[in-house]
C-alpha positions as CSV (number, residue, x, y, z in Angstrom):
1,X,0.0,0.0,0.0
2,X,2.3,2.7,0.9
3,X,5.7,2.5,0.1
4,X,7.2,6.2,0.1
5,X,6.2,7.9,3.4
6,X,7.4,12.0,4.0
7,X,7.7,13.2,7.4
8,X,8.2,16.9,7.5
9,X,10.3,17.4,10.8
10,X,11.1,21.0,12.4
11,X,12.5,19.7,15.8
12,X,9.4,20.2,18.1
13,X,7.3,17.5,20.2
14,X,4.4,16.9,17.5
15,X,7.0,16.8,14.6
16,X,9.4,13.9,16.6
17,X,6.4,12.2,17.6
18,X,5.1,11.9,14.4
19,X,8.7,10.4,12.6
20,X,7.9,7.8,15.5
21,X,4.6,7.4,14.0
22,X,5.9,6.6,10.8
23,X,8.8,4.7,11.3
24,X,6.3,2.6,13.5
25,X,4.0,2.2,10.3
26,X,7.4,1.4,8.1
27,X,8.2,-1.4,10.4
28,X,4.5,-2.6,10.1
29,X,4.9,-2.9,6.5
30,X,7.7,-5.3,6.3
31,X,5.9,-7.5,4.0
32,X,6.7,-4.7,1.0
33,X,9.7,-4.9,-0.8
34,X,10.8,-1.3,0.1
35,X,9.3,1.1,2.3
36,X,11.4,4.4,2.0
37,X,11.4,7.3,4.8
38,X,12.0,11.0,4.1
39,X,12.6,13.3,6.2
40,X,12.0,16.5,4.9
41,X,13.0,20.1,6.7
42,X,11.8,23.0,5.6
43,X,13.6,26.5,5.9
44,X,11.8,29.5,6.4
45,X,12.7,32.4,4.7
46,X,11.3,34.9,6.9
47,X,14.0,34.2,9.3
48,X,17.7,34.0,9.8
49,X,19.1,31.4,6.5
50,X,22.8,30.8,8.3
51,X,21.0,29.9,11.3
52,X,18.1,28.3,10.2
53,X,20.2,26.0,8.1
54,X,22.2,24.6,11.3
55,X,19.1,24.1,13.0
56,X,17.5,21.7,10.4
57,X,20.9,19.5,9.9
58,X,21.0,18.9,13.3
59,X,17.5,17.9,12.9
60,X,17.9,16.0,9.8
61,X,20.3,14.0,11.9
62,X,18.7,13.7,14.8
63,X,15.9,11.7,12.4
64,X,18.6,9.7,10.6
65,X,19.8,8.6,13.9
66,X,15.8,7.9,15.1
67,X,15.3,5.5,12.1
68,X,18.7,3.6,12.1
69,X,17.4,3.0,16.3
70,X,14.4,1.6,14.7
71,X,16.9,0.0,12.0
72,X,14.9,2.1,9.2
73,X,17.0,4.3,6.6
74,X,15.6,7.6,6.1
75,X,16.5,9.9,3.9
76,X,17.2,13.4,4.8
77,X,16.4,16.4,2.3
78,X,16.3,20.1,3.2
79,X,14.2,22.6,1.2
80,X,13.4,26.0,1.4
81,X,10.0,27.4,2.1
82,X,8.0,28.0,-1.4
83,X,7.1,31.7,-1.9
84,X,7.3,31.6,2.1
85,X,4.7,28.4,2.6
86,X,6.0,25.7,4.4
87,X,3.1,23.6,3.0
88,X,3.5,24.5,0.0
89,X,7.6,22.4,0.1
90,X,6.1,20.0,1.4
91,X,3.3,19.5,-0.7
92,X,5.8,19.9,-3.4
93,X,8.6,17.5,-1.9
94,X,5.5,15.2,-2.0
95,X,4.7,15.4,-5.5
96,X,8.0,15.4,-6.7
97,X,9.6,12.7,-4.4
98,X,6.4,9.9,-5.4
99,X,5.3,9.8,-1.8
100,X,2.1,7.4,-1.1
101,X,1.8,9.2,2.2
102,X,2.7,12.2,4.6
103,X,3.1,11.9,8.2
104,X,3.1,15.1,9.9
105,X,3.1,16.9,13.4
106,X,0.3,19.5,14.2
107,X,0.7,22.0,17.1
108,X,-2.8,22.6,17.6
109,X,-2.8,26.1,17.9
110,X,-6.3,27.4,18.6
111,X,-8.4,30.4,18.3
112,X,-5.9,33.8,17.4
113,X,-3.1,32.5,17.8
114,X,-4.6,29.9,14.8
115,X,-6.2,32.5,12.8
116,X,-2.8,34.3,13.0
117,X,-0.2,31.8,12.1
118,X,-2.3,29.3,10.1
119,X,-1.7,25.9,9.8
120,X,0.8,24.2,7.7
121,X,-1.0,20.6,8.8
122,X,-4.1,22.3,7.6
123,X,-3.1,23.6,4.5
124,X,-1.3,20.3,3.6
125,X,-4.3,18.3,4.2
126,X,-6.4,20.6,1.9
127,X,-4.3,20.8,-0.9
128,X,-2.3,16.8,-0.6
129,X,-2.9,14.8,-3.3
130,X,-2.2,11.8,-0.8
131,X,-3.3,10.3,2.5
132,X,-1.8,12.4,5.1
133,X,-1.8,11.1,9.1
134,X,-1.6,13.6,11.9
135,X,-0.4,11.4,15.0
136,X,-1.0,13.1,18.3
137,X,1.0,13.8,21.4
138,X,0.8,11.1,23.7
139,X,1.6,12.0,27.1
């Protein structure tokens, strides 16, 4: 069924809980002949590039070393926001990379501080083309 899953990852809580999510699904599907990970972080442009940049390869392989602990490769990719829309990389990533589905953190912002910074989770699951899963926080 799915054989190319996409994780955008940014370092927070929802974000690492759901690459746990999918490399949990990954190892389900062990009966596939591949099941790829990617890891995709997105850069922001609104903000500092240099420093930005540092963050998400110390995120990137902070995932790499999650998946080889679940003894899953994952692929790590870095992009830069489209037109400054996170979703829209990652929408993108998932169209170009062949992705069968997209795992992906929420923070569940509510009320202003929702209507004020949107939501990439809920743009992506508008406009994807494929399944998307939105794991919550367990605590």
């Amino acid at each position: 069924m799915y054989q190319r899953i996409l994780v955008p990852v940014d370092g927070s809580e929802p974000s690492w809980q759901a690459l746990s999510e999918a490399l949990r699904f990954a190892r389900g599907l062990e009966d596939r002949p591949v099941v790829q990970v990617q890891v995709l972080h997105v850069l922001d442009d609104a903000l500092d590039q240099a420093e930005l940049v540092g963050h998400g390869n110390a995120v990137l392989a902070e995932a790499v070393e999650q998946g080889a602990a679940a003894a899953i490769t994952v692929s790590p990719l870095m992009k830069p926001a489209i037109d400054g829309s996170i979703a829209a990389a990652v929408l993108a990533e998932a169209l170009a990379g062949g992705a069968d589905l997209i795992v992906m953190g929420t923070h569940g912002r509510k009320g202003l501080r929702r209507t004020v910074l949107g939501s990439v989770a809920e743009e992506v699951i508008r406009d994807s083309p494929v399944p998307v899963l939105l794991p919550g926080l367990r605590r």
